[in-house]
C-alpha positions as a Markdown table, in Angstrom:
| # | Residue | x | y | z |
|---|---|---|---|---|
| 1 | Unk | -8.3 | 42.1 | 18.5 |
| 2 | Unk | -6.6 | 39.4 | 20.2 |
| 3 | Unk | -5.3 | 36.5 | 18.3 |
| 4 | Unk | -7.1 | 32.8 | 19.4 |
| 5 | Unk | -3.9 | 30.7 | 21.4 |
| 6 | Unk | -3.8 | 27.2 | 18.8 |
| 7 | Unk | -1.5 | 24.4 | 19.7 |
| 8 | Unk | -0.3 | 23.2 | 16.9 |
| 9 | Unk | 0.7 | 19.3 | 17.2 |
| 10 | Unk | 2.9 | 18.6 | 14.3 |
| 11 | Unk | 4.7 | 21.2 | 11.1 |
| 12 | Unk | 3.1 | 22.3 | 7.6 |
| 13 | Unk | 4.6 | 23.7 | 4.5 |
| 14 | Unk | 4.9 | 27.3 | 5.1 |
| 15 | Unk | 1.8 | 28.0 | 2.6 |
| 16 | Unk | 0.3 | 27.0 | 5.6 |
| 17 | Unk | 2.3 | 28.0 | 8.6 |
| 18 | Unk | 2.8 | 31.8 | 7.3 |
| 19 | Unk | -1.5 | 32.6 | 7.5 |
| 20 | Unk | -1.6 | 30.7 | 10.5 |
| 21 | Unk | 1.2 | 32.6 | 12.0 |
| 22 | Unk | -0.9 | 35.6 | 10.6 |
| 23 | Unk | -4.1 | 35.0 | 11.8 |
| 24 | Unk | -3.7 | 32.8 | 15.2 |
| 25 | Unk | -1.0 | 32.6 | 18.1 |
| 26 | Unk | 0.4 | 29.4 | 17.5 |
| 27 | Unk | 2.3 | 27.3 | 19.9 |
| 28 | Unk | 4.3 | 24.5 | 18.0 |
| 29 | Unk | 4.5 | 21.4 | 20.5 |
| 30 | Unk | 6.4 | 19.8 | 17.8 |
| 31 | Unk | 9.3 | 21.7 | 18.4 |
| 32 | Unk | 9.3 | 21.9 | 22.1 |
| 33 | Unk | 12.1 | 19.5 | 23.6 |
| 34 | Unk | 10.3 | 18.5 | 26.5 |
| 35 | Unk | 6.5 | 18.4 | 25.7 |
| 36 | Unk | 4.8 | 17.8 | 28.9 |
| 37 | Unk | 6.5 | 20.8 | 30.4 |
| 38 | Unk | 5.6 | 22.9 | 27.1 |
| 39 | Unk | 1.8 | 21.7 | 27.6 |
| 40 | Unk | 2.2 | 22.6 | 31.0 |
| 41 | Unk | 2.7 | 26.1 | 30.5 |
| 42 | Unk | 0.6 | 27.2 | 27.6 |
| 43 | Unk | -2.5 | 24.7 | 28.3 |
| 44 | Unk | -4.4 | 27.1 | 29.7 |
| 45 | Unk | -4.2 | 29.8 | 27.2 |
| 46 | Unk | -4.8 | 27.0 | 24.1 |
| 47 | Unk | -8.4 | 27.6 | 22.7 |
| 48 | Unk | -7.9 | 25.8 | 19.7 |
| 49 | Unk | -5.7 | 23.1 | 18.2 |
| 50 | Unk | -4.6 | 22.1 | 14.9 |
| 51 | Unk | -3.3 | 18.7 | 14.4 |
| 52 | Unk | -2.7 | 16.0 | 11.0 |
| 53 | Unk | -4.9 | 13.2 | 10.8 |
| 54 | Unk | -2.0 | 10.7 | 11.7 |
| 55 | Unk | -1.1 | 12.7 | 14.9 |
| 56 | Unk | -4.4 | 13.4 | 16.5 |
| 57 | Unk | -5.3 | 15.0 | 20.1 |
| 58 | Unk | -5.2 | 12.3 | 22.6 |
| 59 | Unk | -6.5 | 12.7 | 25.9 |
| 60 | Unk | -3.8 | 13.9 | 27.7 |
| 61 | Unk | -3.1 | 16.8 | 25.5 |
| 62 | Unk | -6.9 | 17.8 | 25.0 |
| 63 | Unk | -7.4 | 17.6 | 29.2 |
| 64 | Unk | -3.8 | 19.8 | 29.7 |
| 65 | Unk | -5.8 | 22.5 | 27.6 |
| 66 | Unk | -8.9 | 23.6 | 29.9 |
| 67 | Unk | -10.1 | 26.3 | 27.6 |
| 68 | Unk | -10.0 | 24.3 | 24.6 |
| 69 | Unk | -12.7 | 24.5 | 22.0 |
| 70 | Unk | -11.8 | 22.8 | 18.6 |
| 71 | Unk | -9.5 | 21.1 | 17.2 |
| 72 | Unk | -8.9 | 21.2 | 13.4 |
| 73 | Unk | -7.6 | 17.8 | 11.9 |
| 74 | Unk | -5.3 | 18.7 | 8.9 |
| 75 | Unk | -6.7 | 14.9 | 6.9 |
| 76 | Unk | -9.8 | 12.9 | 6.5 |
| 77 | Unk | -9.1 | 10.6 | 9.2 |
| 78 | Unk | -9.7 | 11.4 | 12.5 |
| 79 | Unk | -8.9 | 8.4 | 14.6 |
| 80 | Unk | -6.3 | 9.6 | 16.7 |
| 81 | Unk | -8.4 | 12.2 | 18.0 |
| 82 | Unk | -10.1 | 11.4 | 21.6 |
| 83 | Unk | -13.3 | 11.9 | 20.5 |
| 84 | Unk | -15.0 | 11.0 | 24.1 |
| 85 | Unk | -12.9 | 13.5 | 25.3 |
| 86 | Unk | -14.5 | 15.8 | 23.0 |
| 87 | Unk | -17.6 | 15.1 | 23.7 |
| 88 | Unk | -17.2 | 15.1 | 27.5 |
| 89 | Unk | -16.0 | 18.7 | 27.0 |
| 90 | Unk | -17.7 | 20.2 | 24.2 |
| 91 | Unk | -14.9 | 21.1 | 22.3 |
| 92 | Unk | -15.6 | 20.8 | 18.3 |
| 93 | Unk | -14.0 | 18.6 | 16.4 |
| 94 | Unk | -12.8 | 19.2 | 12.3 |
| 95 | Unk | -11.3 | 17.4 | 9.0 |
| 96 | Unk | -11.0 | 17.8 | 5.7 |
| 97 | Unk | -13.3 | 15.8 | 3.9 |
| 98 | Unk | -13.7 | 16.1 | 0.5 |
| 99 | Unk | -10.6 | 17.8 | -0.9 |
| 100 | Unk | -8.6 | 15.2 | -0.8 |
| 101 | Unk | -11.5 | 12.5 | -2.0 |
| 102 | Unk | -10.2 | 12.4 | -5.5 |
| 103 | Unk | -6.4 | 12.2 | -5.0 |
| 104 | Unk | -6.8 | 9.1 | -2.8 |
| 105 | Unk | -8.6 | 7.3 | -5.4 |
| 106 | Unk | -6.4 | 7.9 | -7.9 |
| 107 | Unk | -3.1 | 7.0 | -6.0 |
| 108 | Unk | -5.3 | 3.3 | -5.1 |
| 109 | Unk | -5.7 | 2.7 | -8.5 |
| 110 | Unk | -2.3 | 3.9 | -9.7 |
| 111 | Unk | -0.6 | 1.2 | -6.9 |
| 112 | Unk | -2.9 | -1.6 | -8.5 |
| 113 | Unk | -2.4 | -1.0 | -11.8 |
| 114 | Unk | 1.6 | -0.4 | -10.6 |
| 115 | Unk | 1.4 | -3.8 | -8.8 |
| 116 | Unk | -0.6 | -5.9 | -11.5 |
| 117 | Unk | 2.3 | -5.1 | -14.4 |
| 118 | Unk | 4.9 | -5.1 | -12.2 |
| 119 | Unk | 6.0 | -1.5 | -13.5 |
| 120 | Unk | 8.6 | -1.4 | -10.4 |
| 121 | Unk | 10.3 | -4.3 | -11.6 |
| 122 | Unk | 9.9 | -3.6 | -15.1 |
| 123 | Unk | 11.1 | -0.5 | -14.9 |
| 124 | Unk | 14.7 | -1.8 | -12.6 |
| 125 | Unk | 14.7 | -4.4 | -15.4 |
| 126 | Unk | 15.7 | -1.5 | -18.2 |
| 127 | Unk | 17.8 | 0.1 | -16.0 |
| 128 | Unk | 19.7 | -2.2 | -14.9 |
| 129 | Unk | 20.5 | -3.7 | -18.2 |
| 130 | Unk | 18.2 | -6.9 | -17.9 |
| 131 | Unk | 16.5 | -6.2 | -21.1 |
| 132 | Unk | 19.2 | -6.3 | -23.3 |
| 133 | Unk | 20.7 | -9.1 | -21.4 |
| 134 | Unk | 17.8 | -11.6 | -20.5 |
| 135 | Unk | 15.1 | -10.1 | -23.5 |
| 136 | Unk | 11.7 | -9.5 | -22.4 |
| 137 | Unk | 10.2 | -9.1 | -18.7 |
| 138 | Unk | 8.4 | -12.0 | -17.4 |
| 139 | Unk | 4.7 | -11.9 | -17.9 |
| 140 | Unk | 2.4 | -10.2 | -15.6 |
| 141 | Unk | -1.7 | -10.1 | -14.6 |
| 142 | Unk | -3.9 | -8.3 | -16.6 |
| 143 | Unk | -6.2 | -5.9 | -14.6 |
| 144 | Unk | -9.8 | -5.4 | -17.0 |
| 145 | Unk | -12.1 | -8.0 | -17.1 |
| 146 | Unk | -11.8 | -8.9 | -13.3 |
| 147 | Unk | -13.3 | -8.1 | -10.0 |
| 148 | Unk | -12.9 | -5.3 | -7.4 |
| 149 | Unk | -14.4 | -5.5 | -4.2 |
| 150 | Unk | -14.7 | -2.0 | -2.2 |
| 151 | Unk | -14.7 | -2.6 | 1.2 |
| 152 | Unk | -16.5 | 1.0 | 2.3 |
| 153 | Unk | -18.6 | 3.0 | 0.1 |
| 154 | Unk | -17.8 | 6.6 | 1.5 |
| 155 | Unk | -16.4 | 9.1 | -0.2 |
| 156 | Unk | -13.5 | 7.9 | -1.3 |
| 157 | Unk | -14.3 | 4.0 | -2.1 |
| 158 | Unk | -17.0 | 5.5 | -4.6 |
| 159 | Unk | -14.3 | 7.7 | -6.3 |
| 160 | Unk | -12.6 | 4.2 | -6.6 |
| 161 | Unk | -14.9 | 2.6 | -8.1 |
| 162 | Unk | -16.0 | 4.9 | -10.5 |
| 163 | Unk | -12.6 | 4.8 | -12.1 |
| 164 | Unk | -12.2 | 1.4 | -11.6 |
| 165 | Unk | -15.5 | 1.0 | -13.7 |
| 166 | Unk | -13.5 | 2.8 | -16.6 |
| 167 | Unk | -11.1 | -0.1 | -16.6 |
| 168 | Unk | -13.7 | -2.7 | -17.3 |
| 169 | Unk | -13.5 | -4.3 | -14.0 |
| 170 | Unk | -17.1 | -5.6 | -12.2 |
| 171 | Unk | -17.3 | -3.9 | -9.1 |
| 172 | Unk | -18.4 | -5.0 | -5.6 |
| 173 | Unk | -18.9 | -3.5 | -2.4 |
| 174 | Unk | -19.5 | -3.9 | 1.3 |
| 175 | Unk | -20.8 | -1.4 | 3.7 |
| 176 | Unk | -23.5 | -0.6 | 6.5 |
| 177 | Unk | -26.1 | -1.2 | 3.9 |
| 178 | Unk | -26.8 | -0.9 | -0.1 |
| 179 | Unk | -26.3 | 2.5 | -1.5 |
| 180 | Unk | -28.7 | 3.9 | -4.1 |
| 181 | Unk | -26.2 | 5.7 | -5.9 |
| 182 | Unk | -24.4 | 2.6 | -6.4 |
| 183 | Unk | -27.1 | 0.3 | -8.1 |
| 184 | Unk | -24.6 | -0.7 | -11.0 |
| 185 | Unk | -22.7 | -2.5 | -8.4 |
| 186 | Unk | -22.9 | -5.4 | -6.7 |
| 187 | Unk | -23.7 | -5.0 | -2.8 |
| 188 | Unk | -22.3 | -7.7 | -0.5 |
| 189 | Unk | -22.8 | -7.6 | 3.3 |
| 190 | Unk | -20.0 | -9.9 | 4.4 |
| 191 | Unk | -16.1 | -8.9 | 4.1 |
| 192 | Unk | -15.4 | -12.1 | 3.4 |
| 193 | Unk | -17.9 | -12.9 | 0.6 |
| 194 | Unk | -16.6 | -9.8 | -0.6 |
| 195 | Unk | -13.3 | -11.0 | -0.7 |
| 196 | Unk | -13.9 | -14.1 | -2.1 |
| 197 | Unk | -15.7 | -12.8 | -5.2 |
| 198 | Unk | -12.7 | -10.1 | -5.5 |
| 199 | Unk | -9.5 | -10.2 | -7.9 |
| 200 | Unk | -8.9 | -6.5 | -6.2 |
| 201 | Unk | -10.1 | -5.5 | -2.4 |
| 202 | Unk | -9.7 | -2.1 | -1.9 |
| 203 | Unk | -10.0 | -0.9 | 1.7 |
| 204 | Unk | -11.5 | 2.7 | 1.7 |
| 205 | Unk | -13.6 | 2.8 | 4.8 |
| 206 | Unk | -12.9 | 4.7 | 7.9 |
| 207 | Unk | -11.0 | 3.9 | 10.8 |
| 208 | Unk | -12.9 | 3.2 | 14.3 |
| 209 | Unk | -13.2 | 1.1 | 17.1 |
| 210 | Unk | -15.6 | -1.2 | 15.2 |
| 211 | Unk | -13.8 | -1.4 | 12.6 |
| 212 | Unk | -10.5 | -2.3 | 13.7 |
| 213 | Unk | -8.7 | -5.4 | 12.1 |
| 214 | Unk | -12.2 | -5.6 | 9.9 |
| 215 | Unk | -9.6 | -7.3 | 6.9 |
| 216 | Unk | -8.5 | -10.3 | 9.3 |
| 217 | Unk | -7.4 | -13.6 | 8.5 |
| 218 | Unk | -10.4 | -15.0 | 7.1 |
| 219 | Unk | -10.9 | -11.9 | 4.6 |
| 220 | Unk | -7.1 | -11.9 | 3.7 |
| 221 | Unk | -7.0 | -15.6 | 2.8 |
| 222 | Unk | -10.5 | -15.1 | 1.0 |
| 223 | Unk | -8.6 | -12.9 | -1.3 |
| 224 | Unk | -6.1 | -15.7 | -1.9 |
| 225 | Unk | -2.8 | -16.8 | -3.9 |
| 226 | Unk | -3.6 | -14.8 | -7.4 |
| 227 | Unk | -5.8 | -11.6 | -5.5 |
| 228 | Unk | -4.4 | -8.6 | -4.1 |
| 229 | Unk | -5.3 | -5.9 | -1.3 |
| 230 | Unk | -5.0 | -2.5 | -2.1 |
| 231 | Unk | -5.3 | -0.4 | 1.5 |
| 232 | Unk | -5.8 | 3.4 | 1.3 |
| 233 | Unk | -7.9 | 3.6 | 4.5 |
| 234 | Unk | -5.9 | 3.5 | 7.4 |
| 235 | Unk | -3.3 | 0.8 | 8.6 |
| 236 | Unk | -6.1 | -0.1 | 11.7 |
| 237 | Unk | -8.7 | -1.3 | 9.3 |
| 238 | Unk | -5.8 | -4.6 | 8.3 |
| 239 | Unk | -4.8 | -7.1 | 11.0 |
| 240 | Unk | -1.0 | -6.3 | 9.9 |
| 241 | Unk | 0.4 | -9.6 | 11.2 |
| 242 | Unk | -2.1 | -11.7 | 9.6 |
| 243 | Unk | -1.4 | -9.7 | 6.2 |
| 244 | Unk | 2.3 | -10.7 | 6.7 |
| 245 | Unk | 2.0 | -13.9 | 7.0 |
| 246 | Unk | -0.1 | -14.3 | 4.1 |
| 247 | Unk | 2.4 | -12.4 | 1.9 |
| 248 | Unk | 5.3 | -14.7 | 3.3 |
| 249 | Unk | 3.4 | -17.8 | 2.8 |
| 250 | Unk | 2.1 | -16.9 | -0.7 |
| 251 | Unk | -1.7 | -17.4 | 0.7 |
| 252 | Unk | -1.7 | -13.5 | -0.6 |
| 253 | Unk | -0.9 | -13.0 | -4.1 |
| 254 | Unk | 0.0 | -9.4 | -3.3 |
| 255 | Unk | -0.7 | -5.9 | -1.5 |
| 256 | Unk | -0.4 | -2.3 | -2.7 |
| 257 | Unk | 0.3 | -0.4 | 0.7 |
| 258 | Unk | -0.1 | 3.4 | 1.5 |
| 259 | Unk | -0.6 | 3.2 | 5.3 |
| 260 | Unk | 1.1 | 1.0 | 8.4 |
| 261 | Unk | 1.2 | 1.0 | 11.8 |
| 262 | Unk | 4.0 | 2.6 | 13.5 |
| 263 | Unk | 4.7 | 4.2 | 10.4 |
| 264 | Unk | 7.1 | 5.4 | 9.3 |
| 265 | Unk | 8.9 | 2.8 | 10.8 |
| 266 | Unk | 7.2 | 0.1 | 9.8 |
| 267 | Unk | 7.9 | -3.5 | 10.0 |
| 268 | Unk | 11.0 | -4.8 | 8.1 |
| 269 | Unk | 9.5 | -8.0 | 7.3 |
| 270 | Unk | 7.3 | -5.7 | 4.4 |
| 271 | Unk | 11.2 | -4.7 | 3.0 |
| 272 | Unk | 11.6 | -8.1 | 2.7 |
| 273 | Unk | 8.5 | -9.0 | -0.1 |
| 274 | Unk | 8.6 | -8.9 | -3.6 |
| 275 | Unk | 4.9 | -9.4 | -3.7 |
| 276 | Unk | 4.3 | -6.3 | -2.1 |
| 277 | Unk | 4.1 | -2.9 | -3.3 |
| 278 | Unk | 5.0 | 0.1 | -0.3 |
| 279 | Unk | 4.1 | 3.7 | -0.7 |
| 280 | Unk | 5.0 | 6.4 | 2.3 |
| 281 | Unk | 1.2 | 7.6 | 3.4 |
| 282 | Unk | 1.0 | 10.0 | 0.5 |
| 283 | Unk | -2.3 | 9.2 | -1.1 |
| 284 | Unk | -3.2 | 12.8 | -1.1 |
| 285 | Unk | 0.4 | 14.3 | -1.3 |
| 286 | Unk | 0.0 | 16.9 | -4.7 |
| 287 | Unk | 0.2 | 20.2 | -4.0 |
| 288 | Unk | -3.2 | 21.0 | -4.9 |
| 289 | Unk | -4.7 | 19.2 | -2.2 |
| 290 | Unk | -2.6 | 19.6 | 0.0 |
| 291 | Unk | -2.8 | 23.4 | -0.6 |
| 292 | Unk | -7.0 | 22.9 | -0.5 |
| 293 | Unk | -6.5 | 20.5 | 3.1 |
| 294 | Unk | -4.5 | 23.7 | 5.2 |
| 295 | Unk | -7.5 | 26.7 | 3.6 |
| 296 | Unk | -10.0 | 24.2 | 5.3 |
| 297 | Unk | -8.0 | 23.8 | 8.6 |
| 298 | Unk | -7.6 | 27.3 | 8.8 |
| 299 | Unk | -11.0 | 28.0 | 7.4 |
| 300 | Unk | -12.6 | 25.6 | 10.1 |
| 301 | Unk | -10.7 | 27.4 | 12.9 |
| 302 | Unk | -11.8 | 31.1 | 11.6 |
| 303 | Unk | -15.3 | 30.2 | 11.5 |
| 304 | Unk | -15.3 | 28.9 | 15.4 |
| 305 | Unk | -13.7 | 31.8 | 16.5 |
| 306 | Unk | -15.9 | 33.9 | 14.3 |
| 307 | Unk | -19.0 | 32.2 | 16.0 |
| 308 | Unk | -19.7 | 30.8 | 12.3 |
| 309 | Unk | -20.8 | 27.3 | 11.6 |
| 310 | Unk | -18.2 | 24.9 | 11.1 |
| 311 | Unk | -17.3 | 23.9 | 7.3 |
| 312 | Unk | -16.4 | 20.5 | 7.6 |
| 313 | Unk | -17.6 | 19.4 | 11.7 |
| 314 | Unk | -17.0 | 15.8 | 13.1 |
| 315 | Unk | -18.3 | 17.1 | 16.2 |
């Protein structure tokens, strides 16, 4: 039987690469020095892609492969995929929902609990010999007793606040519309209301069109001088400039980052804060998950060709 021809956009751990070498003919676009020319000449044989969340399909790439029929999103989000494209074509779209849910939500509450004691600082402070020098650390913010506002209720900003429930903290949200598995909690249909009742905004909803720059100016400088944002979602979903100049200007107390744009090579006016807290994208970066995210992209990709349904469709 012949293998199905999958463009594969960017490199995995070989836990993944070795059963996708198995099982499919890849073709690894990341490698190739001159892209459009690669594209160019395996296009037409591509039935499948598999891509990362962060990397995506645009329309360029999906209309150089004529034949294509899905393509497998290694990651939750799936924003950089041209999903008009998709649709215009009928090609299936994939993620990996789920797996990673839990993972996310505990790296969001790690960075505020991380932020809110200062444990980066505290920690430089033993090292470098401040504590025998200078005595004790200077006093932080305490984190029970206060207010989290989750700004999306999906998957992931329920996993959020469930644990953030554990820590004593009254918990808000703001969605589409009130949830009934979240009737302990406080439903808020305004960002900015939400903001302004919040010690803590977490931003866990998913990236789109609509929801582009949803944490603005007004919802930053709701959170104000003594708040903090936490953003596990995706950099999109926070008018970066606007966050900036709330951090330089202290109209932010402080943010807890796992996503930017551009990134990795983000803006050097972040390096540049102490009140912020930077963390390279890795929100689901255990090997567990990580392990789980690659079975479903391969999984996904076996059950097209197999005429099975899809595990996890988008589209």
């Amino acid at each position: 039987m012949t293998k199905p021809d999958i463009l594969q956009v960017g490199p995995y751990p070989d836990w993944d690469q070795v059963p996708l070498d198995e099982t499919f003919n890849m073709h690894k676009y990341f490698e190739a020095s001159d892209p459009a020319g690669f594209l160019n000449a395996v296009g037409a044989t591509v039935k499948g892609i598999a891509t990362r969340g962060e990397l995506g399909a645009n329309r360029a790439m999906i209309e150089a492969c004529p034949n294509l029929e899905v393509i497998s999103v290694y990651g939750v989000g799936f924003d950089a995929v041209d999903l008009q494209a998709c649709r215009e074509r009928g090609i299936r779209v994939t993620n990996t929902p789920d797996v990673l849910t839990n993972d996310v939500a505990d790296l969001g509450v790690a960075m505020m609990l991380v932020q809110s004691r200062g444990m980066i600082g505290a920690e430089a402070w033993v090292r470098d010999g401040s504590w025998q020098e200078k005595g004790l650390y200077p006093l932080q913010s305490r984190v029970w007793g206060k207010t989290a506002g989750v700004l999306g209720l999906g998957r992931i900003g329920f996993e959020v606040a469930k644990r953030l429930a554990g820590f004593d903290l009254q918990i808000a949200y703001s969605d589409v519309s009130a949830k009934d598995y979240a009737r302990d909690w406080s439903f808020v249909s305004d960002p900015v209301e939400l903001a302004r009742k919040s010690d803590f905004l977490f931003v866990t909803l998913a990236a789109s069109a609509e929801t582009r720059h949803i944490v603005n100016k007004d919802v930053i400088e709701a959170v104000g001088p003594q708040g903090m944002i936490i953003n596990i979602s995706r950099a999109s979903n926070i008018d970066e400039e606007a966050l900036l100049e709330a951090l330089e200007s202290n109209r932010l107390g402080s943010a807890a980052l796992d996503v930017f744009e551009g990134e990795p090579a983000l803006d050097p006016r972040f390096l540049e804060l102490n009140n912020v807290l930077l963390q390279p994208h890795h929100a689901s970066g255990t090997f567990e998950t990580r392990k789980a995210m690659g079975k479903l992209v391969r999984d996904n990709l076996k059950a097209h060709f197999a005429g099975q349904d899809l595990l996890t469709p988008v589209l």
